[in-house]
N, C-alpha and C positions, 0 to 999 in steps of 0.2 A: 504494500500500500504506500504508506508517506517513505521518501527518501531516511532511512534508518528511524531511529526509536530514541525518547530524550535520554543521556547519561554523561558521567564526567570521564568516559576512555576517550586516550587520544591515540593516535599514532604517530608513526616515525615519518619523515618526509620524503620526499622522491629523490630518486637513487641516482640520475647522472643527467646534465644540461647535455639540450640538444640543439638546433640550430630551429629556429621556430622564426615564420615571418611575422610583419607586423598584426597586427589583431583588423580583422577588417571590420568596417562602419557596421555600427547597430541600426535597427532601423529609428524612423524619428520616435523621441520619446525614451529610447530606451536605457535601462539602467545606466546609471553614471557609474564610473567607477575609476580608480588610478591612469592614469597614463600607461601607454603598453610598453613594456621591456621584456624580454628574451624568460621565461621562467622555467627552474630546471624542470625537464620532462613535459614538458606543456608545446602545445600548437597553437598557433592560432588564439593566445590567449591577453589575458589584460593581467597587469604585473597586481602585486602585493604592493600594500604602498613603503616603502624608504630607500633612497639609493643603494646600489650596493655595497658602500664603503660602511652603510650604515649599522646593517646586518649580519648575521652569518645567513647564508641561503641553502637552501635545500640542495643538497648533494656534495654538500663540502663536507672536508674531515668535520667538523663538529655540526652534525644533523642536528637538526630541530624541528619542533612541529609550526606549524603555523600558529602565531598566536589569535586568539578570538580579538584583539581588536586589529589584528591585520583580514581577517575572514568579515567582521563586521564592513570596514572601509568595499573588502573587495564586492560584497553582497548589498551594500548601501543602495536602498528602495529611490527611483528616480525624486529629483523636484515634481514633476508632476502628483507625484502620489500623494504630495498636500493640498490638491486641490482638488480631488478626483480619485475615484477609488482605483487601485491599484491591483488586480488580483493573479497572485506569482504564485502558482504548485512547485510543489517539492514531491519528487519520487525517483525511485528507482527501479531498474529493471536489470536482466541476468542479458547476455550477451545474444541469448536465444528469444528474447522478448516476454520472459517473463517476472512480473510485479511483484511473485510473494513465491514463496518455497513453505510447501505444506500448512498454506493459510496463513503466514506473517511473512513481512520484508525484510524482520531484521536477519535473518538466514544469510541475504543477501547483498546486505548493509557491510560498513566497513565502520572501523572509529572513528577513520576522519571525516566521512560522511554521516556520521552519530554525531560530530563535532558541529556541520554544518547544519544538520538541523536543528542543533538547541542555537549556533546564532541565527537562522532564518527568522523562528520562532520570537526569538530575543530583537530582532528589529520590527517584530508586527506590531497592529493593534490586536487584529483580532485571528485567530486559527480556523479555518472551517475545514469541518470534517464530516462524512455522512456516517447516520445512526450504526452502518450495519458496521463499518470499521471501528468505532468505536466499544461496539462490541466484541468483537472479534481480537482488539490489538487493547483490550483494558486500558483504555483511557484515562487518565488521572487529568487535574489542572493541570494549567502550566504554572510554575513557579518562577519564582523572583530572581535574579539572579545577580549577585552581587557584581560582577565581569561588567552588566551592563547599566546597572542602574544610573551611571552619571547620563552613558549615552542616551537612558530613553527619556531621562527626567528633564536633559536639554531639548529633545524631540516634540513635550509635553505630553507625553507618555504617562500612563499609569504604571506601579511594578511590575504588571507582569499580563501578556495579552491575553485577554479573554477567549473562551472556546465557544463558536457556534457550530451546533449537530442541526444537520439538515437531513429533517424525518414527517414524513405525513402521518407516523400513526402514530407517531411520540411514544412506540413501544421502548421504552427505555427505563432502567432499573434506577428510581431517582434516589434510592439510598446511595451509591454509589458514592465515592469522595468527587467525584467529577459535579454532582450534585450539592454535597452535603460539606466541603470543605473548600470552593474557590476562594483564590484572592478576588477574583471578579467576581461576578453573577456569569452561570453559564447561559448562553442564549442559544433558543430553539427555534431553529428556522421552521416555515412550515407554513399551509395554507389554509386559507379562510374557514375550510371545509375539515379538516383536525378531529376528532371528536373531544368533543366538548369536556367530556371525564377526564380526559388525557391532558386537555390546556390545565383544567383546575389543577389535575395533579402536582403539573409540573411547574406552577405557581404556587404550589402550597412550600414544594422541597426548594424552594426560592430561585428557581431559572425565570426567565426573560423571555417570555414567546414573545416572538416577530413573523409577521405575517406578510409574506413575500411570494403570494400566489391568488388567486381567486378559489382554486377549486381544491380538493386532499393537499396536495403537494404545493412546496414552492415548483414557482417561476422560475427557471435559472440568470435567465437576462434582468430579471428584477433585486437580485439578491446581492452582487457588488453596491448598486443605488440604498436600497435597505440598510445598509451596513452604514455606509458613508452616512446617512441621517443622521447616525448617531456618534460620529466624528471618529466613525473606523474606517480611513480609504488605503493606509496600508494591508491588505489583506493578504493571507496566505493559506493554500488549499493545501490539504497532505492527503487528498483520497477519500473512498476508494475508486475503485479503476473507472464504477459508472456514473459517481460523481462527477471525475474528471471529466466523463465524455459528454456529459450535459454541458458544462462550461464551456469546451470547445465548440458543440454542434451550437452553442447559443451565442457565440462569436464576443465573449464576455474575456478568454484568459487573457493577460495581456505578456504574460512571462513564463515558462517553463525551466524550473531547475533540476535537470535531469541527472542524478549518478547512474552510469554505465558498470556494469561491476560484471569482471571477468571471468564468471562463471557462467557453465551451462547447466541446466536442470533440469531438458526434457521435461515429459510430462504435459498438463494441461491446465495449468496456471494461466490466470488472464493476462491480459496484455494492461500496461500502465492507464491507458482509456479504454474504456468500455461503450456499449449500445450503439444504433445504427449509423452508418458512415454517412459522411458526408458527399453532396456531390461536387465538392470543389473541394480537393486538401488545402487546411488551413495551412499557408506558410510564413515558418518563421526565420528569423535572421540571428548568426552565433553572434554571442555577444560576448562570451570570453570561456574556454579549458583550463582546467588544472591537471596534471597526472600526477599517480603518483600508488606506484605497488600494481599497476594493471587498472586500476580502477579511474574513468574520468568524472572529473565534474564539472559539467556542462550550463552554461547559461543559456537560454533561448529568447527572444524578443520579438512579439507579433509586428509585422512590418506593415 
């Protein structure tokens, strides 16, 4: 489902510079990020931010990992995204095009991709996730995280982004800590049409219904606007797979953050977007690689 699972594992950095050309144009709008420099193991990518005299860099005798406020800078949500909502997915897939290995992602996750998702997560306002993954992958809140607190409180940021589950039947277990323990209030996306037991419910264990459809379900084209109402245009999707394909097929994603991760796992695991295709592939433009152990981490940008 989402590109890895929250935790504090890091890893080791990439193993030897290559010769990589410049990074080429994002399309308009898209992520800002460092000026581009040569990065070990990387193509086609956009540097970390300090010279190099400044740092030790990945693949010198003294390895290191990427520090989280060098991965925040590289991952920094465009100017746009303060005017307008922004909505950037985080996932990952196996080399064979599969999302999860035996019903979770993190099989197929890495640490340093474990890394990027707690700072994706750490520069939202808000997480959107659909009910069935959050069943599936035990969802907790998101937590505070001392790493970024100066960044998000100069952002105007609260501590720590709230999670909205996007569900028509509000089947969900509201004792749950995801319910029963946020730093935020969790918010329930979901439609006019909801049952009714199910909204009180979920107003009683103190979640936030938002109504982002006319009929059962949200709208998916209505739900980045939804959010922004209430001064969350930084947004970020972690799945699952048919979540994701409603955001595309509703021409709503505006950024894809893909890990590639260099395994095969056969089998018949969904693909990272799910439900009916489109008649015109949506495309997008690379906006910057990392490597680093076989595994990349890919930016994408709706052009």
């Amino acid at each position: 489902m989402a590109s890895g699972a929250p935790g504090p594992s890091a890893a080791g950095a990439a193993d030897a510079v290559r010769d990589a050309p410049a990074v080429p144009a994002g399309p308009p709008g898209a992520p800002e990020g460092p000026e581009p420099r040569e990065i070990p193991g990387s193509r086609d990518s956009r540097d970390l931010p300090g010279p190099p005299e400044d740092r030790d860099l990945p693949g010198s005798p003294e390895d290191r990992e990427w520090s989280l406020d060098e991965l925040a800078e590289a991952y920094a949500y465009p100017a746009a995204a303060r005017a307008r909502p922004w909505l950037r997915a985080n996932m990952v897939t196996s080399l064979d095009g599969a999302a999860q290995h035996e019903g979770r992602s993190q099989p197929i996750s890495s640490a340093t991709d474990m890394r990027i998702f707690g700072t994706l997560r750490a520069l939202a306002d808000v997480v959107v996730v659909g009910a069935e993954t959050v069943r599936l992958e035990g969802y907790r809140p998101a937590r505070a995280r001392e790493a970024f607190a100066e960044r998000r409180a100069a952002a105007g940021q609260g501590p720590a982004p709230a999670i909205a589950v996007v569900s028509a039947s509000l089947d969900l277990d509201f004792t749950a800590p995801l319910f029963t323990a946020p730093l935020v209030p969790t918010l329930l996306l979901t439609g006019a049409g909801a049952p009714p037991e199910r909204v009180r419910a979920a107003e009683r264990a103190g979640a936030v219904v938002v109504l982002a459809g006319d009929g059962a379900g949200v709208d998916p084209a209505r739900v980045p606007e939804a959010l922004a109402a209430r001064g969350l245009t930084r947004q970020l999707t972690e799945g699952g797979p048919r979540l994701l394909g409603q955001w595309v097929a509703a021409g709503v994603l505006d950024e894809l953050c893909l890990t590639v991760s260099p395994l095969l796992t056969a089998g018949d695991a969904q693909r990272i977007a799910g439900g009916p295709g489109l008649a015109v592939p949506a495309r997008f433009a690379l906006v910057s690689v990392l490597e680093e152990e076989g595994f990349l981490y890919t930016r994408y940008g709706r052009i």
